[in-house]
N, C-alpha and C positions, 0 to 999 in steps of 0.2 A: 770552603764556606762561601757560601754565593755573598757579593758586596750589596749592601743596600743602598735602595735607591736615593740620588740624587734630588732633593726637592728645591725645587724655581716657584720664587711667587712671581707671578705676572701679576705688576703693578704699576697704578697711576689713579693719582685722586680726582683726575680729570676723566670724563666720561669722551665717547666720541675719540677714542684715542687707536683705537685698533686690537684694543688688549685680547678682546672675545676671537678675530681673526686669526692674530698671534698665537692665541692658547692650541687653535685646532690645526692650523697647518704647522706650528714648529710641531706639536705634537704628532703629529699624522707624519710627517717628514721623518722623523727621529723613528717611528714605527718603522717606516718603508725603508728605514736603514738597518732594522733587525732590534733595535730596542721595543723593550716592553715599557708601557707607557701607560699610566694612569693619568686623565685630567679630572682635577676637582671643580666642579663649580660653584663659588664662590659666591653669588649674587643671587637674589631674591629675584631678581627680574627673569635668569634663568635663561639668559642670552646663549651659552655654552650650551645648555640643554638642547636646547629650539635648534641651533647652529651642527649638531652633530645629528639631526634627524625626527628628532625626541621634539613634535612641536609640540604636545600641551603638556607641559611642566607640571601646570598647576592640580592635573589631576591624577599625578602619581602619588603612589604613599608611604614609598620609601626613598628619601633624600637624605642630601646633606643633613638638615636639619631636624630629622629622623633621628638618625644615627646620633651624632652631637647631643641630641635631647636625651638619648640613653645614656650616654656618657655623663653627663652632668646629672642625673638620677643615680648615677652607680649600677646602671643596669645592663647585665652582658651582651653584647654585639660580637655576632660570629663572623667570623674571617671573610673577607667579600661580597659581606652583606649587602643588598644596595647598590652594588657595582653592576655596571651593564656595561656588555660587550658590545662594541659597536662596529659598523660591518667594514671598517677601513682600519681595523687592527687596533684602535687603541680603547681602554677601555675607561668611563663614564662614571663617578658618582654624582649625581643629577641635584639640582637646584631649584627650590622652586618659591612660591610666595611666602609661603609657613617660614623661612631660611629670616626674613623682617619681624619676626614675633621672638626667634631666639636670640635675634642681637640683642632685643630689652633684654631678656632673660641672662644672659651672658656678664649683664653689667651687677645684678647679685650674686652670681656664681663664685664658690671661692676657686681659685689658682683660674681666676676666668681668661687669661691669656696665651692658657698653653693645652685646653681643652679638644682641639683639632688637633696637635702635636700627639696628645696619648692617643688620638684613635690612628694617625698618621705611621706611629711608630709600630703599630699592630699589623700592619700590611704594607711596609715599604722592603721589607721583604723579599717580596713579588715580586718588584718591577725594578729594573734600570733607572727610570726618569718619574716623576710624580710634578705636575705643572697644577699651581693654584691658580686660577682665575679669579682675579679679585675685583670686587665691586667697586665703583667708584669712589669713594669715598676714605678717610682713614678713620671710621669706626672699629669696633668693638672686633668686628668680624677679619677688617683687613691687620689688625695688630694680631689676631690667631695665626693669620697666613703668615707673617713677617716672623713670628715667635718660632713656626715647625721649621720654616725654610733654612735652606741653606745660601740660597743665595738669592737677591733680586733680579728679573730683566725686566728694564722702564721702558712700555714702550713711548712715545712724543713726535706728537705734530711738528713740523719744523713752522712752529709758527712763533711770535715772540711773548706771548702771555702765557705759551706752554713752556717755555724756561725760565719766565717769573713763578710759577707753580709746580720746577723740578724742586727751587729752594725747599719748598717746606716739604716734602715729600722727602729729601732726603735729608734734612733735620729728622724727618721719623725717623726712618729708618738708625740712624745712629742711635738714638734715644732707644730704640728694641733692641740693639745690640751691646750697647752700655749695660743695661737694666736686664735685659729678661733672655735674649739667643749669643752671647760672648761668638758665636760661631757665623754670626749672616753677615752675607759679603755681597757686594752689588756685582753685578754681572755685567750688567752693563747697560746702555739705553741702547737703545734700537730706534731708527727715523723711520715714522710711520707718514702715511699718505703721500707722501711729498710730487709737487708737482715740482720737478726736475727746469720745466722749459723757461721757468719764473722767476727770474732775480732775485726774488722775492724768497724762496726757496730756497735757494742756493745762498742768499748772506746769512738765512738765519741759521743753516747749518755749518756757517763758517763761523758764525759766533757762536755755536754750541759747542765746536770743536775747537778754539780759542780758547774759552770760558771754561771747559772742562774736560778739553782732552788729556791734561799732563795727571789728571786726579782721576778719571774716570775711564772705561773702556766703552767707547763707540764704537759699535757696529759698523765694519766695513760695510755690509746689505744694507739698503737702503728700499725699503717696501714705498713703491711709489703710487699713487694718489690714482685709483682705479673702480669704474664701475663693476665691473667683473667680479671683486674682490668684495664688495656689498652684497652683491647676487649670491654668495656663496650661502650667506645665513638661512635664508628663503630656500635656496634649493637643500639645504639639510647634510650637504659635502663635502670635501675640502676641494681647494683652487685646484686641486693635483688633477682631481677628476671632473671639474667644472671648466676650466681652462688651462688644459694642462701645458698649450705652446706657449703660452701670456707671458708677461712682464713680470706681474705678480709671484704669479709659478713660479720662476725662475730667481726672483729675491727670497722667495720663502725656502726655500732648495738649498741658494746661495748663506743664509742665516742657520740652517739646521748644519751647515758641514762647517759653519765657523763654529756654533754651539760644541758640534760633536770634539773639534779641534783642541778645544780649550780644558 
């Protein structure tokens, strides 16, 4: 009997974090290592969409919130509906603006917390890995991610107003684990952009791992602070094939073989 997949929310209530990066190269990484890989996108704004090739979001007509909208109607959705294969092996259920009209709707819904989960548990199946890409914020939508998941990865600025705003992010997640998933475990943070050459850098990831190395698993990889790594959204690809000798490349590589390790 084939094992079902592992589901990771990628989360952070802070935007500007790396999360949409994170989603498509650990995803794409994790592909190029022989897993099958679903990424969900998660946000209205359809950053993942845009980022995997798919630039106009806004004018497809089967999304997330597609799907999710049949669910919460009781109306049936057939097995990889919606799902788009995308040309570096992993495959896509797309995000788009419509995704902001069902978080209202989500907040009348009855069992509105684990509405993603039933459609989640119908196709993880399929895949080895299923990666949520979660919007900023901890509405309606990211408490659906937190509910199906099994596990979180944070990613974080090493900056120090993004470890005054790990606090409450992970007060949520406790509070979804208490209440509504008994089963989600934090995976760990991950240090996004970091500029390595700047003290600045380097103390505040000495007080993340201080603060919360003996409770929490830090990412040995360390994704450092790169234009290359912006560029990738715009060209529609992952680092692997944008900049495949990079620094980046080589932290996101470095990150999928600790992932796969664990």
């Amino acid at each position: 009997m084939r094992k079902t997949a592992k589901i990771t929310a990628i989360c952070n209530q802070k935007g500007g974090v790396g999360k949409t990066v994170t989603a498509v190269n650990l995803g794409i990484g994790l592909a190029r290592e022989g897993k099958k890989v679903l990424l969900v996108d998660m946000d209205a704004q359809g950053s993942l969409t845009a980022s995997l090739g798919y630039q106009r979001p806004d004018q497809m007509e089967n999304t997330l919130a597609t799907i999710l909208g049949r669910i919460i109607l009781d109306e049936p959705v057939s097995p990889g509906e919606g799902i788009l294969h995308q040309a570096e092996a992993v495959d896509l259920l797309p995000a788009n603006i419509e995704l902001s009209g069902l978080e209202v709707t989500l907040v009348n819904t009855m069992s509105r917390e684990t509405i993603l989960r039933e459609y989640l548990n119908s196709v993880r199946e399929q895949y080895d890995v299923i990666l949520l890409d979660c919007c900023p914020s901890l509405g309606m939508l990211t408490i659906n991610a937190l509910a199906a998941a099994d596990q979180v990865l944070i990613p974080m600025q090493a900056h120090y107003l993004s470890i005054k705003g790990l606090e409450q992010l992970i007060r949520t997640i406790s509070n979804v684990k208490r209440k509504i998933n008994p089963g989600l475990e934090i995976a760990g943070i991950l240090i996004t952009m970091a500029d390595l050459r700047t003290t600045y850098s380097r103390e505040i990831i000495e007080l993340l791992r201080n603060s919360y190395g003996d409770k929490l698993r830090i990412f040995n990889s360390i994704i450092p602070q790169s234009i290359r790594a912006a560029e990738t959204s715009a060209e529609g690809r992952s680092i692997y094939l944008h900049d495949p000798a990079g620094k980046v490349s080589a932290a996101y590589a470095s990150l999928t073989r600790e992932v796969l390790a664990s």
